[in-house]
PyMOL Python script that loads the backbone (N, CA, C, O; Angstrom):
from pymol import cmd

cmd.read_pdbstr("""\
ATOM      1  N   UNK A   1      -8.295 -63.127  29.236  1.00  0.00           N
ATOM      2  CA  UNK A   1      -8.095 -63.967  28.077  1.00  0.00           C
ATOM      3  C   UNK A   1      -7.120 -63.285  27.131  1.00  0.00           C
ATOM      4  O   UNK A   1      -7.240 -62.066  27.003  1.00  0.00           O
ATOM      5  N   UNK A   2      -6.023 -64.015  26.346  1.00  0.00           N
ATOM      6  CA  UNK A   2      -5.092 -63.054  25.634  1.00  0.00           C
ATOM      7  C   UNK A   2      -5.729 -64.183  24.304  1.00  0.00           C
ATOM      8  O   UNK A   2      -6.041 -65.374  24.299  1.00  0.00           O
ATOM      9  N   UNK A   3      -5.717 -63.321  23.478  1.00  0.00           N
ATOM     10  CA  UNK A   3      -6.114 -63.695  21.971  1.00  0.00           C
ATOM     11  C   UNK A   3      -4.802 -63.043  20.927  1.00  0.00           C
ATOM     12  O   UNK A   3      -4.782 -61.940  20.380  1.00  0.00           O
ATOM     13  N   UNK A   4      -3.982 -63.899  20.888  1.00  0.00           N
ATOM     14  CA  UNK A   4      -2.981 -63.776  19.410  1.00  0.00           C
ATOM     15  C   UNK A   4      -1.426 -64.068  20.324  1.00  0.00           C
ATOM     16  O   UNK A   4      -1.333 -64.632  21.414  1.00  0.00           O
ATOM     17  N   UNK A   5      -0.454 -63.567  19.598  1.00  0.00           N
ATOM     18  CA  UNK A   5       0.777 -63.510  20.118  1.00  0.00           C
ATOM     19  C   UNK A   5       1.253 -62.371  20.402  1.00  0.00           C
ATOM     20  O   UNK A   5       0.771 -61.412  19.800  1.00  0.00           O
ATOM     21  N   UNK A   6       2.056 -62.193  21.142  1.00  0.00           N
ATOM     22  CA  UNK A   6       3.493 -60.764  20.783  1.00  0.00           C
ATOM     23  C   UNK A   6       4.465 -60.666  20.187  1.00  0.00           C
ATOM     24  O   UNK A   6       5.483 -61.167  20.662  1.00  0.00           O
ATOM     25  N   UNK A   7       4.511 -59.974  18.909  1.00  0.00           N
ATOM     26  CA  UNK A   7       5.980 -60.146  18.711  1.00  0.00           C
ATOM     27  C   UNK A   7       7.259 -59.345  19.613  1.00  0.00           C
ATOM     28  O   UNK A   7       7.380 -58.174  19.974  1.00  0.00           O
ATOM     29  N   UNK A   8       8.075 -60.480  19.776  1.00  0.00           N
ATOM     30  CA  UNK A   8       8.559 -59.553  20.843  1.00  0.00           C
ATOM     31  C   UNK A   8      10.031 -59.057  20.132  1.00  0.00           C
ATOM     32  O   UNK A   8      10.945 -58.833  20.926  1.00  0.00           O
ATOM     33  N   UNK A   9      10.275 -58.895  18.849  1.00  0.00           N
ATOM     34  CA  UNK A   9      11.186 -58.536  18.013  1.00  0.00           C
ATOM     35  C   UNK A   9      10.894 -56.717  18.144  1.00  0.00           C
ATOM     36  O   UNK A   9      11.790 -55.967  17.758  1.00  0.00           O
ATOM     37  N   UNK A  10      10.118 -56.372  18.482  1.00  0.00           N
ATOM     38  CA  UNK A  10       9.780 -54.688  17.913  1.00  0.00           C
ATOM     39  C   UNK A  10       8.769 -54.581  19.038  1.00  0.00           C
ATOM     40  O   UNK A  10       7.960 -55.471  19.300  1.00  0.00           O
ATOM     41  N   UNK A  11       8.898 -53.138  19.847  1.00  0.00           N
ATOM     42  CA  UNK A  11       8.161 -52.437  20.827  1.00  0.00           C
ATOM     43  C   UNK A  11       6.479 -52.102  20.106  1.00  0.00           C
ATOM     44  O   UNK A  11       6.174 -51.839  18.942  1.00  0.00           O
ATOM     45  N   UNK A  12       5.660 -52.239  21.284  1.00  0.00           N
ATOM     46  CA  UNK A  12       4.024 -52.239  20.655  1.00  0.00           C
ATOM     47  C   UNK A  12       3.974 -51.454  21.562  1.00  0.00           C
ATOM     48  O   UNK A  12       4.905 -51.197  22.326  1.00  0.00           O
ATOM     49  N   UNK A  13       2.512 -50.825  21.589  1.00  0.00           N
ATOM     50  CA  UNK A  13       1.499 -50.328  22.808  1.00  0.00           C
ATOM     51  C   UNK A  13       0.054 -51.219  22.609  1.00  0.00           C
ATOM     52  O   UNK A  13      -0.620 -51.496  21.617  1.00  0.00           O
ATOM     53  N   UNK A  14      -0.057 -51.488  23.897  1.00  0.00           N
ATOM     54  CA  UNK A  14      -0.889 -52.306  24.192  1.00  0.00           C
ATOM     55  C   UNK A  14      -2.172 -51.439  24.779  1.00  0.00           C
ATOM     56  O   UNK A  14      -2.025 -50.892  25.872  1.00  0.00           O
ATOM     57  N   UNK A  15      -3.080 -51.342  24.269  1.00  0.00           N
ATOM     58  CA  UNK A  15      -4.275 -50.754  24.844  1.00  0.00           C
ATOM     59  C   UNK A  15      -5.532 -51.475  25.608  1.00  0.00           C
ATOM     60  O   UNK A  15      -6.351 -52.152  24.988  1.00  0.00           O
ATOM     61  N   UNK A  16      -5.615 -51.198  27.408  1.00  0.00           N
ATOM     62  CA  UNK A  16      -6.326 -52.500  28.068  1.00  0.00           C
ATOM     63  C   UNK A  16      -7.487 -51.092  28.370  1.00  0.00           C
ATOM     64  O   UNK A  16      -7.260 -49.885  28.458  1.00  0.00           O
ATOM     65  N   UNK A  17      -8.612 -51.784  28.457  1.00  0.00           N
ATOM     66  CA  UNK A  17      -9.870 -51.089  28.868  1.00  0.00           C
ATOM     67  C   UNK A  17     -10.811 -51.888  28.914  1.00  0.00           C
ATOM     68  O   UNK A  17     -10.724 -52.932  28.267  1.00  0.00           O
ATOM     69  N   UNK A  18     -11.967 -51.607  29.695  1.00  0.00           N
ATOM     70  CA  UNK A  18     -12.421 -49.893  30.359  1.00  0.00           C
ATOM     71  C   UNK A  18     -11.525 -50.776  31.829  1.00  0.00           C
ATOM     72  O   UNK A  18     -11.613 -51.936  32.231  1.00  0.00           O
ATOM     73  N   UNK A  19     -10.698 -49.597  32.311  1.00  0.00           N
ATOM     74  CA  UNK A  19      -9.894 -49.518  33.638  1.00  0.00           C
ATOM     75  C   UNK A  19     -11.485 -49.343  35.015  1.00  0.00           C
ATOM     76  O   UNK A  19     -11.984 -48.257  35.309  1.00  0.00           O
ATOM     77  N   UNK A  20     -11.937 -50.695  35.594  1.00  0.00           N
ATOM     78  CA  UNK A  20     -13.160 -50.650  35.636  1.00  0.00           C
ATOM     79  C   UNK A  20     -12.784 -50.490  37.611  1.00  0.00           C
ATOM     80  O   UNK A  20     -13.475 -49.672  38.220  1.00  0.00           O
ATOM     81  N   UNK A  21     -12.038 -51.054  38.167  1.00  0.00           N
ATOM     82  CA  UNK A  21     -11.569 -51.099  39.330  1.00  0.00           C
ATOM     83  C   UNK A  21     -10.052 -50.928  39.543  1.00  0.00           C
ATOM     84  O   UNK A  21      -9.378 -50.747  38.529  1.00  0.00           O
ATOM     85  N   UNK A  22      -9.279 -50.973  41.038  1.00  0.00           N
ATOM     86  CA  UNK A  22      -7.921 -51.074  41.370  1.00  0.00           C
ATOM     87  C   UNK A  22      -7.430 -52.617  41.162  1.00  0.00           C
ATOM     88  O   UNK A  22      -6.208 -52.731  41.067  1.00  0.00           O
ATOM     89  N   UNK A  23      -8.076 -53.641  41.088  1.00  0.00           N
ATOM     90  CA  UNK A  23      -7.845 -54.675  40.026  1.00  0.00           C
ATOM     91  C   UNK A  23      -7.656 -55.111  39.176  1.00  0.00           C
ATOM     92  O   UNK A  23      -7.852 -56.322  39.080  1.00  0.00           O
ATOM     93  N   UNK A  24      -7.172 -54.372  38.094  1.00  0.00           N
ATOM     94  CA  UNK A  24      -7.107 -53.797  36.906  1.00  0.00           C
ATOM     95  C   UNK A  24      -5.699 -54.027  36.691  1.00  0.00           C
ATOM     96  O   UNK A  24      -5.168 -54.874  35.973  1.00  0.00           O
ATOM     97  N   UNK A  25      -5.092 -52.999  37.543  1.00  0.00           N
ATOM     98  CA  UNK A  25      -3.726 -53.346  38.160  1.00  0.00           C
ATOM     99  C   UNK A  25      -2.969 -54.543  37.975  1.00  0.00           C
ATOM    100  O   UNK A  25      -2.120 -54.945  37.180  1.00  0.00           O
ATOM    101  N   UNK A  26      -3.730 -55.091  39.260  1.00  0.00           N
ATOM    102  CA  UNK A  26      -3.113 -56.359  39.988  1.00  0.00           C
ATOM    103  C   UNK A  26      -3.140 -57.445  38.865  1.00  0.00           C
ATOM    104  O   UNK A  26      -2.236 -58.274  38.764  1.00  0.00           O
ATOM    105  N   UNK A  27      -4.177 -57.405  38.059  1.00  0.00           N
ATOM    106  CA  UNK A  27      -4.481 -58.734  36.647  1.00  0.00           C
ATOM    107  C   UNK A  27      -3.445 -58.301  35.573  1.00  0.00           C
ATOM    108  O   UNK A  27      -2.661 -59.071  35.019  1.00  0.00           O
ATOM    109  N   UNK A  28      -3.550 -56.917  35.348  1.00  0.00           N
ATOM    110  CA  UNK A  28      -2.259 -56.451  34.414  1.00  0.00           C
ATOM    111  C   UNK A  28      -0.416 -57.008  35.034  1.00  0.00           C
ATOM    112  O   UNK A  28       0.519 -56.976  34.234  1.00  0.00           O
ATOM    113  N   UNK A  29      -0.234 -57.419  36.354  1.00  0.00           N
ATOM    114  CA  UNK A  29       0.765 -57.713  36.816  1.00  0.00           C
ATOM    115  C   UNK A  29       1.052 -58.431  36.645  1.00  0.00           C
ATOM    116  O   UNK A  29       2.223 -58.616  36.316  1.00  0.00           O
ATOM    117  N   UNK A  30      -0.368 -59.912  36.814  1.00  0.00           N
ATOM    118  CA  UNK A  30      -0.592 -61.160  36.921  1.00  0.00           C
ATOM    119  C   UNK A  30       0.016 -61.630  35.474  1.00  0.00           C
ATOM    120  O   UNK A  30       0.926 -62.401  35.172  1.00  0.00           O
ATOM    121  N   UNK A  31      -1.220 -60.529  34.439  1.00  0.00           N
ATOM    122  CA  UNK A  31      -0.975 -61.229  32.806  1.00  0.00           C
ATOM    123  C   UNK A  31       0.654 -60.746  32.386  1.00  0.00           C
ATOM    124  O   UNK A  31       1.289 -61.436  31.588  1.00  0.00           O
ATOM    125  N   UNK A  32       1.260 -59.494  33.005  1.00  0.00           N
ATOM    126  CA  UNK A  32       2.571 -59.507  32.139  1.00  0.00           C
ATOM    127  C   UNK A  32       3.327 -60.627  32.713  1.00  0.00           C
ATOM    128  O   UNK A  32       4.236 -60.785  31.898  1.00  0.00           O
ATOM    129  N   UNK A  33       3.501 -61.623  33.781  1.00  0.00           N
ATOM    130  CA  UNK A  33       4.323 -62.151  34.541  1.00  0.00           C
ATOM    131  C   UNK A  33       3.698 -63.694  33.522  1.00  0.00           C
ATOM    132  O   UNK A  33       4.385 -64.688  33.287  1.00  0.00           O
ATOM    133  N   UNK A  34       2.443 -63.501  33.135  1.00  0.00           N
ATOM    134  CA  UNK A  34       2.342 -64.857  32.182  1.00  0.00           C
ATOM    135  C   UNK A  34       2.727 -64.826  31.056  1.00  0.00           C
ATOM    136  O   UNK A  34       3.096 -65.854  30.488  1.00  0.00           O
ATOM    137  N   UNK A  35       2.731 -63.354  30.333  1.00  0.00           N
ATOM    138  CA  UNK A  35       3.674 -63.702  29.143  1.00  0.00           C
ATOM    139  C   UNK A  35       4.934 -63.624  29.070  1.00  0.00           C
ATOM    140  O   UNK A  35       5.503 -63.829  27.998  1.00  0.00           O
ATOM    141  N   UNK A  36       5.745 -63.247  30.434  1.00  0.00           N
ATOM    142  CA  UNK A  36       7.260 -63.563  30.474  1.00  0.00           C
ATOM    143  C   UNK A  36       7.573 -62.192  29.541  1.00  0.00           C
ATOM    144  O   UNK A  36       8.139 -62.521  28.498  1.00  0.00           O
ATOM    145  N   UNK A  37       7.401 -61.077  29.625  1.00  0.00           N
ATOM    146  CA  UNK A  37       8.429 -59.939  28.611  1.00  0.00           C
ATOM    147  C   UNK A  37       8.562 -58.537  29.290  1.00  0.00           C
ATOM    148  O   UNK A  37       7.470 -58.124  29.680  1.00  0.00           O
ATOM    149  N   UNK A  38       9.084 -58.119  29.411  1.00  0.00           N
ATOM    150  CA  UNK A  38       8.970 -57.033  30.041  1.00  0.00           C
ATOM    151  C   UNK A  38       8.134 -55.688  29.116  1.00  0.00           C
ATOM    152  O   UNK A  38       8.429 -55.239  28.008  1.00  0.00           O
ATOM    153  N   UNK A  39       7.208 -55.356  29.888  1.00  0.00           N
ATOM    154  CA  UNK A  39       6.098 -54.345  29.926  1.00  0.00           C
ATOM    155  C   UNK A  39       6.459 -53.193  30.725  1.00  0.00           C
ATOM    156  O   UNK A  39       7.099 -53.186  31.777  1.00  0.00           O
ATOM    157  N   UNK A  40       5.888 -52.074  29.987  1.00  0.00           N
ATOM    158  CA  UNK A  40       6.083 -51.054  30.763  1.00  0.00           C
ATOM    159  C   UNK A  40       4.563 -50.637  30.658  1.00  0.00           C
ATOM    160  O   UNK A  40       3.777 -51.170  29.874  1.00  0.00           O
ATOM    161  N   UNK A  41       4.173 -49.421  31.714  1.00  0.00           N
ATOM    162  CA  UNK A  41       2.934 -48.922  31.826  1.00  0.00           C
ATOM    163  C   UNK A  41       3.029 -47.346  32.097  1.00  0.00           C
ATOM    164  O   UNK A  41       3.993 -46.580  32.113  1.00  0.00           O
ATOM    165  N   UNK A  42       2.156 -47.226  32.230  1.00  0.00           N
ATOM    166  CA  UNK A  42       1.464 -45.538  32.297  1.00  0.00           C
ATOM    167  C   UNK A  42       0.352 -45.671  33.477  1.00  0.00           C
ATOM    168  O   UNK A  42      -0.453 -46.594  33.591  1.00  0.00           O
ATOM    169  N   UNK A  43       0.497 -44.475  34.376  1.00  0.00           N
ATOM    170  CA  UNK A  43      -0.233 -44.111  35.334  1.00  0.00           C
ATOM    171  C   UNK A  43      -0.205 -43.316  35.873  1.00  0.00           C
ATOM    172  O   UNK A  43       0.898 -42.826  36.112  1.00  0.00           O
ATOM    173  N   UNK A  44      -1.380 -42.716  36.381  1.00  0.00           N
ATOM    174  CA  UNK A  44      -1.722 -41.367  36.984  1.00  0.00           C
ATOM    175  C   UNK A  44      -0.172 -41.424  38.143  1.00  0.00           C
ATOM    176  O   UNK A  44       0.485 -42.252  38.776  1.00  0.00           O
ATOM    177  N   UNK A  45      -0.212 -39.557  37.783  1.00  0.00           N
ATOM    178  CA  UNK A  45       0.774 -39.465  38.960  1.00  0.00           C
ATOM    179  C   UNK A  45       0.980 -39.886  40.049  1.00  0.00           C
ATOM    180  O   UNK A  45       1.962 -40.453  40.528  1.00  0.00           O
ATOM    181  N   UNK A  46      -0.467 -39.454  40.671  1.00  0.00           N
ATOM    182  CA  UNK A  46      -0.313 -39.914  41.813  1.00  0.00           C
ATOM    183  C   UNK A  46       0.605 -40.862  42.383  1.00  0.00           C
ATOM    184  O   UNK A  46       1.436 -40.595  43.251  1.00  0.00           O
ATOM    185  N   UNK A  47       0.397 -42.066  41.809  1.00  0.00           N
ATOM    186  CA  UNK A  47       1.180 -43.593  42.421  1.00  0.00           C
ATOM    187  C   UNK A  47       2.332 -43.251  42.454  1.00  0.00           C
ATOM    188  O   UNK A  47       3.024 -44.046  43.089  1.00  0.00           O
ATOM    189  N   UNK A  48       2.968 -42.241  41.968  1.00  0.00           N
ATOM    190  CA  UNK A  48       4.785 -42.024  41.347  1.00  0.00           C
ATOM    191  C   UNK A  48       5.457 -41.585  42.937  1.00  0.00           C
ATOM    192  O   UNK A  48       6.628 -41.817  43.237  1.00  0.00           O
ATOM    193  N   UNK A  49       4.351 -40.841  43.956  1.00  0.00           N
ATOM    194  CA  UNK A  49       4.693 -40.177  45.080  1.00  0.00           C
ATOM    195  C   UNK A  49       5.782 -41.388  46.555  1.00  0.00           C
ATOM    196  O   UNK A  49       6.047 -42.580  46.707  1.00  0.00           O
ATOM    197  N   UNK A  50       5.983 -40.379  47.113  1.00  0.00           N
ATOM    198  CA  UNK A  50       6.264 -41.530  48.228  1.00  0.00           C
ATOM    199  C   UNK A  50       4.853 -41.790  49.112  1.00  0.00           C
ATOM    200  O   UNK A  50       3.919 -40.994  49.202  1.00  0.00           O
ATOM    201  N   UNK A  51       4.949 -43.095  49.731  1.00  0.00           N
ATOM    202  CA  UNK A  51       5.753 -43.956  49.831  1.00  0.00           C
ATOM    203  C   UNK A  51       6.212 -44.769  48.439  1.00  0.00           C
ATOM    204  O   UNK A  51       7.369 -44.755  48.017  1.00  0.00           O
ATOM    205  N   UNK A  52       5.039 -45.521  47.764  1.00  0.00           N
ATOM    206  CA  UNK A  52       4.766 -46.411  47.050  1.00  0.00           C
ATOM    207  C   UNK A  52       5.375 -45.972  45.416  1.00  0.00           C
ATOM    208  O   UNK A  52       5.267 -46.832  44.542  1.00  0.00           O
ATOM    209  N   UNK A  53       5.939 -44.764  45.099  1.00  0.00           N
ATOM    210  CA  UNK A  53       6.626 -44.415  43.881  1.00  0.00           C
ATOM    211  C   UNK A  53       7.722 -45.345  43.295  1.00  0.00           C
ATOM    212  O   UNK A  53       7.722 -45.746  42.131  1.00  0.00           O
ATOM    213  N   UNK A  54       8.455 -45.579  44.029  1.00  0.00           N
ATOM    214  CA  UNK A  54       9.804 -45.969  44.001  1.00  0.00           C
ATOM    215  C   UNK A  54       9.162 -47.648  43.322  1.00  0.00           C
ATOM    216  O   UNK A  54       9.790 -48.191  42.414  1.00  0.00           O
ATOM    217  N   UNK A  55       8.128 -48.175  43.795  1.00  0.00           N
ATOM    218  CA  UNK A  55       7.927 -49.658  43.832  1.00  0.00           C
ATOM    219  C   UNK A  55       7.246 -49.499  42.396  1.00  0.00           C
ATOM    220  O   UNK A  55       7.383 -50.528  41.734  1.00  0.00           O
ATOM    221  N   UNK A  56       6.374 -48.231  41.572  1.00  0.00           N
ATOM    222  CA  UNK A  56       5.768 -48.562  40.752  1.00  0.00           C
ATOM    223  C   UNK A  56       6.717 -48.243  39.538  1.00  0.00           C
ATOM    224  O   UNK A  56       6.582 -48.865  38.484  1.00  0.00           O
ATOM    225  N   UNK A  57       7.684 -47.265  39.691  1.00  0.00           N
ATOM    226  CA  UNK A  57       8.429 -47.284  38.977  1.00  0.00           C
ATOM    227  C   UNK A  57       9.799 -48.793  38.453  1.00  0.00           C
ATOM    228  O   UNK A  57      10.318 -49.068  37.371  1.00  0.00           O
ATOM    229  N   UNK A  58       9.909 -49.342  39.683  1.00  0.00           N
ATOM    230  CA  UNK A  58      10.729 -50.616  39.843  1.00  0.00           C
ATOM    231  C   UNK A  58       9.925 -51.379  38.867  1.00  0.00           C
ATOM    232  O   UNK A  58      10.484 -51.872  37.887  1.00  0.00           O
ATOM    233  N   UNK A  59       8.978 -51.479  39.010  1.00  0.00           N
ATOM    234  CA  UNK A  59       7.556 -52.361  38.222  1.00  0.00           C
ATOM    235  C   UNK A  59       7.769 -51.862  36.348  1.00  0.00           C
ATOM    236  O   UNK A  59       7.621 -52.658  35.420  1.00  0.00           O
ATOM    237  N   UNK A  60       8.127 -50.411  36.195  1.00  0.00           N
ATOM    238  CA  UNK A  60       7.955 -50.619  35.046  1.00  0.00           C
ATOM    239  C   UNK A  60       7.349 -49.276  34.694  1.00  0.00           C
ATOM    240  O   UNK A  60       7.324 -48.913  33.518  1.00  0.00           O
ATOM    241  N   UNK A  61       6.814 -48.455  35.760  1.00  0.00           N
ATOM    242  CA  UNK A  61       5.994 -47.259  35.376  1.00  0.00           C
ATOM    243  C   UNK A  61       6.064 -46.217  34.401  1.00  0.00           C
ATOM    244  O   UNK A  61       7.007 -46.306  33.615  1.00  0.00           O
ATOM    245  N   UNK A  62       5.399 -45.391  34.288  1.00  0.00           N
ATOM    246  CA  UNK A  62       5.778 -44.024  34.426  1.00  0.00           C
ATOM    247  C   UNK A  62       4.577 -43.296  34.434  1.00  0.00           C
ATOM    248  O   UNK A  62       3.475 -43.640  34.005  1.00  0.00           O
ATOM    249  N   UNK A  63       5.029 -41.916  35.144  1.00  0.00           N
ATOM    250  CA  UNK A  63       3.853 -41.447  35.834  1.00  0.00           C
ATOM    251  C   UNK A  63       3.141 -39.933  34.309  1.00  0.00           C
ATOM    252  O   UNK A  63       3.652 -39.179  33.481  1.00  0.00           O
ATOM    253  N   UNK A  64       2.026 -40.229  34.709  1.00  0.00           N
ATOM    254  CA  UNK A  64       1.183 -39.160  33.759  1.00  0.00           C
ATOM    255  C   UNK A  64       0.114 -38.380  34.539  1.00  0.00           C
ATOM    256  O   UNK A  64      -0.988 -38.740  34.953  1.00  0.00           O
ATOM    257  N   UNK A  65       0.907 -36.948  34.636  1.00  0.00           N
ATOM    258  CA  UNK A  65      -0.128 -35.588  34.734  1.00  0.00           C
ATOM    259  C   UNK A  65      -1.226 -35.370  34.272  1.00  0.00           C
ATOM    260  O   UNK A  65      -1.270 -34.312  33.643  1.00  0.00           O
ATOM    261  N   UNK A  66      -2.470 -36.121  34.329  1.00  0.00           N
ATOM    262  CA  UNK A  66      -3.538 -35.980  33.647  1.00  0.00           C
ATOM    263  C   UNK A  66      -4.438 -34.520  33.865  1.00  0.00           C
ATOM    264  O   UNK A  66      -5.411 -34.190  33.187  1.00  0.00           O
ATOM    265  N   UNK A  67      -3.776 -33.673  35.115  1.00  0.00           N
ATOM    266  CA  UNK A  67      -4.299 -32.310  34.768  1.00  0.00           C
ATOM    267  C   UNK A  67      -4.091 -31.133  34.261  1.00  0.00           C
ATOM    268  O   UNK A  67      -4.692 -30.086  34.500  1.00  0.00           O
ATOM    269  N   UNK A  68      -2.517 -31.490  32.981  1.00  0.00           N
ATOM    270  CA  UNK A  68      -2.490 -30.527  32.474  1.00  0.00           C
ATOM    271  C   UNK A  68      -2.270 -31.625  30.894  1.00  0.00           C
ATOM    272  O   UNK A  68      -2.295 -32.852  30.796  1.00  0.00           O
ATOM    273  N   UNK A  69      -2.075 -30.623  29.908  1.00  0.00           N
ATOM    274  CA  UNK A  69      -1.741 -30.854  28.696  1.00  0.00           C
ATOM    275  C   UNK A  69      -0.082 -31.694  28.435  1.00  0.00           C
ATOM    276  O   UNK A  69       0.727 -30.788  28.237  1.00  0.00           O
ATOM    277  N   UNK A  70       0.471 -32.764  28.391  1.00  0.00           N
ATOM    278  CA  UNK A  70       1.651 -33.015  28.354  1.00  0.00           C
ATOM    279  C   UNK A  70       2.424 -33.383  27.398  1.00  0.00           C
ATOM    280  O   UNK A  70       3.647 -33.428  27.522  1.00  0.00           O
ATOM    281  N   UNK A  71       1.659 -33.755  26.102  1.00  0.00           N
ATOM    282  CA  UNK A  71       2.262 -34.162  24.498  1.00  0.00           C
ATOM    283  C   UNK A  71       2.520 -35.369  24.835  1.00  0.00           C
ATOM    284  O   UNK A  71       3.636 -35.770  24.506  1.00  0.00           O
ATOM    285  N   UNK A  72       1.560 -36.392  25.627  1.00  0.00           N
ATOM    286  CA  UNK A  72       1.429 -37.918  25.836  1.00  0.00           C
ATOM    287  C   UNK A  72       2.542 -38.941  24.686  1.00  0.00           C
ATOM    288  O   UNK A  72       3.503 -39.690  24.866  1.00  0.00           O
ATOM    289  N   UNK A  73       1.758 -38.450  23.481  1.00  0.00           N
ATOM    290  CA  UNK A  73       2.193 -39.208  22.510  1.00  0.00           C
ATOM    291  C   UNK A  73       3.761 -39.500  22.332  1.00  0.00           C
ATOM    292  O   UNK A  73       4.427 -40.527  22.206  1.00  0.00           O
ATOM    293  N   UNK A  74       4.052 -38.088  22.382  1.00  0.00           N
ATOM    294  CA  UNK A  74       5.705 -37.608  22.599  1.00  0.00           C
ATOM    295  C   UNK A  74       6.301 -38.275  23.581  1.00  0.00           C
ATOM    296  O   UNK A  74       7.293 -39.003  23.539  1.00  0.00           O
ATOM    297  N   UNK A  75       5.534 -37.932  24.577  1.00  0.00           N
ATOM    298  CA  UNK A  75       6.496 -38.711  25.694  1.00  0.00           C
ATOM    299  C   UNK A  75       6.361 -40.569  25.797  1.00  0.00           C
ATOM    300  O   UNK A  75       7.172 -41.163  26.508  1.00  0.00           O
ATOM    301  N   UNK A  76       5.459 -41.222  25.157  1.00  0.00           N
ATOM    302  CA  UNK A  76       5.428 -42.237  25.291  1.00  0.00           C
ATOM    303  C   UNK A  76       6.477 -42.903  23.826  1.00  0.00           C
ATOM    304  O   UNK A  76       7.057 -43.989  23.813  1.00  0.00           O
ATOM    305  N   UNK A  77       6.463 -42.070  22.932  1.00  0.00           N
ATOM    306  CA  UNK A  77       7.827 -42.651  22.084  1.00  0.00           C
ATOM    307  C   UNK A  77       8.888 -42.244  22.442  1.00  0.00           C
ATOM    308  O   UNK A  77       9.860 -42.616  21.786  1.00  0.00           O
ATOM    309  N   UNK A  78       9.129 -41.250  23.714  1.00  0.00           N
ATOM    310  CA  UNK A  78      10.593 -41.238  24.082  1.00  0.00           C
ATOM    311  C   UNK A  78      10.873 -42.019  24.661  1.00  0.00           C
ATOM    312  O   UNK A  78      12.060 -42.292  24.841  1.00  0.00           O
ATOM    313  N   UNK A  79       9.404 -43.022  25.443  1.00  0.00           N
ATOM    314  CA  UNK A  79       9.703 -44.027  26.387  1.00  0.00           C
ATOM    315  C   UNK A  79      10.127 -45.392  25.874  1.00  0.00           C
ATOM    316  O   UNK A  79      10.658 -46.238  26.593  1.00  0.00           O
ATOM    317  N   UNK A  80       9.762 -45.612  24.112  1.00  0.00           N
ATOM    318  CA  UNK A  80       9.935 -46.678  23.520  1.00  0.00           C
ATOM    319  C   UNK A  80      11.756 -46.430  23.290  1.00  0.00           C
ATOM    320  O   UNK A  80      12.585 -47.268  23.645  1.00  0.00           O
ATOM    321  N   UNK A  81      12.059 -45.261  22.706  1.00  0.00           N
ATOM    322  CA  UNK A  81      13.431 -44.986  22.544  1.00  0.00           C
ATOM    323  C   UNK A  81      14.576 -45.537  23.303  1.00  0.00           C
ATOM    324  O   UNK A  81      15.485 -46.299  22.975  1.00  0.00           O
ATOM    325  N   UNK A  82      14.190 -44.762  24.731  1.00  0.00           N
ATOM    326  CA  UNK A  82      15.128 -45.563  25.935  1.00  0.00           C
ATOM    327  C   UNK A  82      15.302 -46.900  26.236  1.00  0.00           C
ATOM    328  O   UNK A  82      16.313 -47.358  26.770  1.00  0.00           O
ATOM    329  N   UNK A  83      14.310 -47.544  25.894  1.00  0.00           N
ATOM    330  CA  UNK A  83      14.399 -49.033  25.763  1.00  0.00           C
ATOM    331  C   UNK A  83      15.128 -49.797  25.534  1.00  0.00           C
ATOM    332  O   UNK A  83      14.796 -50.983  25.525  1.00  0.00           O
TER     333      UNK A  83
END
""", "prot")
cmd.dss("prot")
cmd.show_as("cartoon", "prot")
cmd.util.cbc("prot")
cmd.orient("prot")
């Protein structure tokens, strides 16, 4: 269910939870393709690897080291920057 609008004049972060299954995913794909805007996301490294890297990045990714310390915050406004 989406409750309000986007403005799509100025970059947001969107916060979806609790990440309850790998379906999670697939509905996050579903809902950005219904609001028509381009989204970007965050996800465990892992997915970034081959084979399947190349496709999550095409999608919009970027990958996060959740086993060390990385200055998240930092790197997710460098990600609004490049935009």
């Amino acid at each position: 269910e989406f409750d309000g609008q986007l403005d799509n004049t100025k970059p947001c972060v969107i916060i979806v939870g609790p990440h309850t299954s790998n379906w999670d995913f697939i509905i996050g794909i579903i809902a950005r393709s219904a609001l028509g805007t381009k989204i970007h996301f965050l996800g465990k490294h892992q997915l970034f690897i081959p084979p399947w890297g190349w496709l999550f990045r095409a999608m919009g990714g970027s990958p996060v080291d959740r086993r060390k310390y990385n200055n998240l915050v930092d790197g997710v406004v460098l990600l609004f920057q490049q935009d």
